[in-house]
C-alpha positions as CSV (number, residue, x, y, z in Angstrom):
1,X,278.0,119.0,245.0
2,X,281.0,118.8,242.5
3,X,283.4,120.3,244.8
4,X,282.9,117.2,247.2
5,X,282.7,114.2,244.6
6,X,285.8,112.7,243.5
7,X,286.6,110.6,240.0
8,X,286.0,107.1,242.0
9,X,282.1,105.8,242.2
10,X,282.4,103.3,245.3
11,X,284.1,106.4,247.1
12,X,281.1,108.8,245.8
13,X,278.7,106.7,246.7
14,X,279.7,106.6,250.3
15,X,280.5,110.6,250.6
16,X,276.8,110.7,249.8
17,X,275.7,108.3,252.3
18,X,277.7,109.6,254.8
19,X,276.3,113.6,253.9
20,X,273.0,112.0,254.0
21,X,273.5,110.5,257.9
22,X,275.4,113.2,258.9
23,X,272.5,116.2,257.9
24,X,269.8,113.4,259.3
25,X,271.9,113.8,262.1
26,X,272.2,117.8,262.2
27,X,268.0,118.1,261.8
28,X,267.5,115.3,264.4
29,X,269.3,117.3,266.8
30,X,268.0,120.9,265.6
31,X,264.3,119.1,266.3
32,X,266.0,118.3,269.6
33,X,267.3,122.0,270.5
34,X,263.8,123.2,269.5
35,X,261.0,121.2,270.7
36,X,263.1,119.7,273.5
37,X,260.6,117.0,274.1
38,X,259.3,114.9,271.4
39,X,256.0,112.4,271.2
40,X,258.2,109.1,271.7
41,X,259.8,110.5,274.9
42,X,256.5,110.3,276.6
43,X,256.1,106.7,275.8
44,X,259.8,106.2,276.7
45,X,259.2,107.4,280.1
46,X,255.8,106.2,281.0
47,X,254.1,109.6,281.8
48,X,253.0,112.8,279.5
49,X,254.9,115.9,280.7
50,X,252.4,117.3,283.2
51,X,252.3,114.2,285.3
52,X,256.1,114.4,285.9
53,X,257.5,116.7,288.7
54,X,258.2,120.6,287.0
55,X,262.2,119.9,287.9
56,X,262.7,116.6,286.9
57,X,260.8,117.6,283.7
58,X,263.2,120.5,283.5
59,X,266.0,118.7,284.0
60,X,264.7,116.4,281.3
61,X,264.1,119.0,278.7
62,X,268.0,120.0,279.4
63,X,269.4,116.6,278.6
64,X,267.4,116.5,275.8
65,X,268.7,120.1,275.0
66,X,272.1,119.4,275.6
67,X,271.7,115.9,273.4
68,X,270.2,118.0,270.5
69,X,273.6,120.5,270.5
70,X,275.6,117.4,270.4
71,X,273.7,115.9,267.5
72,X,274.6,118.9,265.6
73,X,278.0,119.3,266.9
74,X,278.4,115.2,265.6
75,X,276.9,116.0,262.2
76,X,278.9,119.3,261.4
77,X,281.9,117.3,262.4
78,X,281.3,114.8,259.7
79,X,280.5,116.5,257.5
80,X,283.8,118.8,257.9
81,X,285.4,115.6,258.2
82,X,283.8,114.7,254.7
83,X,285.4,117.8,252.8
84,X,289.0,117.9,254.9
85,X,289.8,114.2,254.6
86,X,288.0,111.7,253.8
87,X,287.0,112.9,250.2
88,X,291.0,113.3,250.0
89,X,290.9,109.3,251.0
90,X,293.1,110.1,253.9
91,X,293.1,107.3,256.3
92,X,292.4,109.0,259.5
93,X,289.1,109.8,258.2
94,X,287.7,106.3,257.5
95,X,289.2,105.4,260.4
96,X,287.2,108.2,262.2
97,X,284.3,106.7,260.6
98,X,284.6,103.6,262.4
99,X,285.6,105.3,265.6
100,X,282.1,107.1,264.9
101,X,280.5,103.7,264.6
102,X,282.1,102.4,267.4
103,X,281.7,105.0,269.9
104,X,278.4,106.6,268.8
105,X,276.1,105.1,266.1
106,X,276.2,101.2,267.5
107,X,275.5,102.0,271.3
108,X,273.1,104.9,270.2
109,X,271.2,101.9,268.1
110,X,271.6,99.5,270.8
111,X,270.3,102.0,273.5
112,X,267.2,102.9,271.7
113,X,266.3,99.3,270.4
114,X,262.3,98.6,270.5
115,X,261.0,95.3,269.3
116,X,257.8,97.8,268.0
117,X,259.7,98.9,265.6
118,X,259.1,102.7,267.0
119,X,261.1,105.7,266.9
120,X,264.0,106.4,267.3
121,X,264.9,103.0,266.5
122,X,264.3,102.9,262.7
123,X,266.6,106.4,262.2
124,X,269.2,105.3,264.7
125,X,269.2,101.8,262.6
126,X,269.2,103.1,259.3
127,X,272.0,105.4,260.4
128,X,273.8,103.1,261.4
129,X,273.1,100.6,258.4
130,X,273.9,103.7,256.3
131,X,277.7,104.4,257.6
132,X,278.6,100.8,257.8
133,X,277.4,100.7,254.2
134,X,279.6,103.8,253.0
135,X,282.8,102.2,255.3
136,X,282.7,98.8,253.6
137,X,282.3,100.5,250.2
138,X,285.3,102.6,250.6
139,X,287.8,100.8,252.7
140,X,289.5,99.5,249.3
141,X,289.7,103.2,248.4
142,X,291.7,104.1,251.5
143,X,293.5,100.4,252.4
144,X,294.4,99.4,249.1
């Protein structure tokens, strides 16, 4: 863990944040890759697996797939992203960050919302809570 820390706490603090979301991000989508079809999909769509037709089930277990390799694709990113830049405080990485936010974390939250309070929404929140958290923190360190 030394290699990735630097000498400035705020900028710490959000490297571990954002290694924290991005791995949450890698095992959510290993789970995805894997099991291809998780409990909260069922309630999503309204129907357990045997009661949908075999290839829209199929094709369903492909997105899924497919979503699950992107997960990890996202999360390796970051945390590449994490050693090559941003623990260097070079711009273009926090300003990735916010691209991330922008373009992935917010419309992921948004698209998943549930007024139960069920999954996914609390991880796609506290994701989201946790990358805005380490971009405010750090913005001084890169925009001073």
């Amino acid at each position: 863990m030394g290699k990735i820390l630097t000498d400035s706490k705020r900028l710490n603090i959000a490297i571990i944040l954002l290694l924290i979301a991005n791995l949450i991000v890698i095992i959510t989508g290993i789970l995805y890759v894997i099991m291809g079809f998780l409990p909260y999909h069922e309630r999503i769509i309204g129907k357990s697996p045997s009661r949908v037709d075999s290839s829209v089930m199929n094709f369903i277990y492909i997105i899924i797939r497919v979503n699950g390799f992107m997960f990890i694709t996202l999360g390796v990113s970051g945390i590449y992203l994490l050693f090559a830049g941003f623990r260097k405080k070079e711009k273009w990485a926090w300003i990735n960050g916010l691209i991330v936010v922008a373009l992935a974390t917010f419309p992921t939250t948004i698209l998943v919302f549930d007024p139960t309070f069920a999954m996914p929404f609390p991880l796609t929140l506290s994701l989201l809570i946790m990358v805005i958290i380490a971009l405010i923190i750090s913005y001084k360190e890169f925009f001073k």
